[in-house]
C-alpha positions as CSV (number, residue, x, y, z in Angstrom):
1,X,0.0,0.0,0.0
2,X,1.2,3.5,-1.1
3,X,2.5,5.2,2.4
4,X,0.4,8.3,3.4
5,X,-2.5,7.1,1.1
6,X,-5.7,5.6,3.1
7,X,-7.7,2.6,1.5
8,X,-11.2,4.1,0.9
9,X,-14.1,1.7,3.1
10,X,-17.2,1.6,2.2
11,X,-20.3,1.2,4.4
12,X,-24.0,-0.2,3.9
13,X,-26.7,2.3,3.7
14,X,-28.2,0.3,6.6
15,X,-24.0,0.7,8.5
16,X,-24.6,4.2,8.4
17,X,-28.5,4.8,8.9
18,X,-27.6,2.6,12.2
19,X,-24.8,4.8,13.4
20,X,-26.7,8.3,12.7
21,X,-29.4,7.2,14.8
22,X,-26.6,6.2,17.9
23,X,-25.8,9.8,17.9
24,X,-29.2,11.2,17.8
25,X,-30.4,8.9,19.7
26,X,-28.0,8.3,22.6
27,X,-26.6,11.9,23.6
28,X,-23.4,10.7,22.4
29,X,-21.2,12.9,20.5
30,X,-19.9,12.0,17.2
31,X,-16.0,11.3,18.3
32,X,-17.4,8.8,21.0
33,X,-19.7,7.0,19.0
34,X,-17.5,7.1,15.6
35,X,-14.8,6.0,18.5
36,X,-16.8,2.7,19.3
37,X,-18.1,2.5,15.5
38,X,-14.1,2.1,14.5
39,X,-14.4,4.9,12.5
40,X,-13.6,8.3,12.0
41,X,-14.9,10.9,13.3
42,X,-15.3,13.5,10.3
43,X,-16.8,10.2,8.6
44,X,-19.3,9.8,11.3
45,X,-20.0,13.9,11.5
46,X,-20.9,13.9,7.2
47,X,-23.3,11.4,8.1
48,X,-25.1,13.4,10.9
49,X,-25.1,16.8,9.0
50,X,-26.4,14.8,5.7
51,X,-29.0,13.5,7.5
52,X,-30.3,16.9,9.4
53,X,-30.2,18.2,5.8
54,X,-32.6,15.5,4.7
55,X,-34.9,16.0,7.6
56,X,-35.2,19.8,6.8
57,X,-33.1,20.5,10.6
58,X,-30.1,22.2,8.1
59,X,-29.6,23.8,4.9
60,X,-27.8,22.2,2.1
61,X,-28.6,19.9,-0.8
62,X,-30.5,16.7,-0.4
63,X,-29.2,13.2,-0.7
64,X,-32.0,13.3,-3.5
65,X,-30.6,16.5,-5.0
66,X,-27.2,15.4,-4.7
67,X,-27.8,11.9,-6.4
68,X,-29.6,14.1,-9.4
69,X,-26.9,16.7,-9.9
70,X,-24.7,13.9,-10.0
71,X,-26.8,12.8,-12.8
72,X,-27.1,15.9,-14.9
73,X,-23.2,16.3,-14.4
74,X,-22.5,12.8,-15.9
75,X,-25.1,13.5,-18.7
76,X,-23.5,17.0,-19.7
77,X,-19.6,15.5,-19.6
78,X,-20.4,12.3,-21.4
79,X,-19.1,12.6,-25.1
80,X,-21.8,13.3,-27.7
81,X,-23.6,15.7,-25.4
């Protein structure tokens, strides 16, 4: 493995619903529930602010809107477009 480069993981929708709900559930803060999760924090804290977004408690783009954009994105940089 290249030195100073970190192997990207990847979690289950139903991984990170689960953990999202420790923290709003649980009066936990992120770093101690990311710290039992074995994962970072900053991971852990995306997660939560994502999901306050989707519930309307914080401004920013949907996880719909963002999945869309994506798509228009792809569409306008694919060749022949």
């Amino acid at each position: 493995m290249l030195e100073g480069k970190r192997r990207r993981r990847r979690f289950s929708d139903e991984f990170k619903r689960d953990a999202v709900e420790i923290v709003r559930s649980s009066g936990r803060s992120v770093r101690q529930v990311a710290g039992e999760l074995g994962i970072y924090d900053s991971t852990l804290g995306n997660w939560v602010r994502q999901d306050q977004i989707n519930r309307g408690e914080r401004e920013g783009l949907t996880s719909d809107e963002r999945e869309r954009l994506g798509e228009l994105e792809r569409e306008w940089s694919s060749p022949g477009a």
